[in-house]
C-alpha positions in Angstrom: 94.8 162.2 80.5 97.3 164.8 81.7 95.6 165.1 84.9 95.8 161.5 85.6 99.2 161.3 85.1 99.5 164.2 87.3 97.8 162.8 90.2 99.6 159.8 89.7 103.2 161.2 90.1 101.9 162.8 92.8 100.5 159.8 94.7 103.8 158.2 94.0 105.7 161.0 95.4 104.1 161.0 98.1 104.4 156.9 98.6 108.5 157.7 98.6 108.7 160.6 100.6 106.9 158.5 103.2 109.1 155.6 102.9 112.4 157.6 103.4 110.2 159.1 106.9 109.6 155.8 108.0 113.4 154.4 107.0 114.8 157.6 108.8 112.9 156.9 112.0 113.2 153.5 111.8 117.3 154.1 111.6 117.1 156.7 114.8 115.1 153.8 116.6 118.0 151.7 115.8 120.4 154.2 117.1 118.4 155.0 120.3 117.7 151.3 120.9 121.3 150.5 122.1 121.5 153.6 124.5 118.6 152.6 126.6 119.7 148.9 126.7 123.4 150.0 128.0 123.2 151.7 131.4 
């Protein structure tokens, strides 16, 4: 039972650590979006 609560902590770390990627790329796309729009 250990084990399977192991593996899921770790599938669930993994889920979040993937989010905040995606949310910090998604936020420099935002930033980057505004400099190749303005000449």
């Amino acid at each position: 039972m250990a084990c399977v609560f192991g593996l899921l902590v770790t599938l669930v770390w993994i889920y979040l650590e993937m989010l905040r990627l995606l949310a910090k790329f998604n936020l420099e796309g935002e930033r980057l979006e505004p400099r190749l729009v303005d000449p």
